[in-house]
N, C-alpha and C positions, 0 to 999 in steps of 0.2 A: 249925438246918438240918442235916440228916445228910449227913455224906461218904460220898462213893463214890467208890471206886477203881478202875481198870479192871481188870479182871478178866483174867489170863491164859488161852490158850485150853487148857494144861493145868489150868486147876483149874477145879472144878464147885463150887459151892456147895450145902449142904444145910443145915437147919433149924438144929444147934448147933455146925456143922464145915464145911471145907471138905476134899475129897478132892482130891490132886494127883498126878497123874498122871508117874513119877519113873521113868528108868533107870539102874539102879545097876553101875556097874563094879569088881567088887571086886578085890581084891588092887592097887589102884592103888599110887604112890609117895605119894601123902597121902591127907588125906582131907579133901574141900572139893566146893562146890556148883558143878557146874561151867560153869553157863548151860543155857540151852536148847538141845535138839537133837534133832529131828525130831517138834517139837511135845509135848515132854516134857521135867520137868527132868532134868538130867544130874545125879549126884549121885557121888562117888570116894569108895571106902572101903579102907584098907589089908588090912581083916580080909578072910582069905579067906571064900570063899561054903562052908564046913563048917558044919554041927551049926549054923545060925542067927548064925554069928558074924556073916555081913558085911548081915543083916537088924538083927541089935539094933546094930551100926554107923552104920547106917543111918537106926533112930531117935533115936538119941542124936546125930546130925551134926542133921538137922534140926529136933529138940531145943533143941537147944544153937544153931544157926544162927537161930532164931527166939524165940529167951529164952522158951521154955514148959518147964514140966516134962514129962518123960519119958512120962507118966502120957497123955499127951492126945493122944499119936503113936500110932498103931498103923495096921498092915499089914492093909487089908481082902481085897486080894487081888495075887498074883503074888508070894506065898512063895518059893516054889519056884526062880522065874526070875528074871530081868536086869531085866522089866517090870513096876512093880509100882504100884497105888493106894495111898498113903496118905490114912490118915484125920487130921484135925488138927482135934481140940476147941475150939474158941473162943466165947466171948460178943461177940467183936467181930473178925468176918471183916476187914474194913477194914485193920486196924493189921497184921494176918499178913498179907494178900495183897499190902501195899505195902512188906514186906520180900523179897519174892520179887523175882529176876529175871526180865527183860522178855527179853532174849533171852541 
């Protein structure tokens, strides 16, 4: 029987990935996930928001926060800003969305 996890209402599922929906505050004092808030995940990055630094921060926390390689993170959209979609490569949604926080 296949498992099903409930689903956050920040993340969408899609064919080989799930996108999650993530506010990133950079120049924090650490860098950690920091629950949910305002229906997105919170994410702290020390790296400031220059030249990409607090985006590849950014993938490599949730990288490393979900034991996937690097390779399978990337930024679909909200470069730029505080607000941004991650995409997140999986063969099995299940096991990443039940690392995610609930609130």
């Amino acid at each position: 029987m296949e498992m099903r996890v409930e689903v956050p209402s920040y993340v969408t599922l899609q064919n080989d990935s799930i996108i999650v929906d993530v506010t990133v505050q950079p120049k924090a004092s650490r860098d950690e996930i920091a629950g949910v808030h305002n229906n997105r995940l919170k994410v702290r990055v020390t790296a400031p928001p220059v030249e990409g630094a607090a985006n590849r921060s950014c993938i490599e926390l949730m990288a490393s926060y979900l034991g996937i390689p690097k390779r399978d993170v990337s930024i679909v959209s909200g470069a730029s800003g505080r607000n941004k979609r991650i995409r997140i490569r999986t063969s099995n949604p299940d096991a990443l969305i039940s690392k995610l926080p609930r609130k």
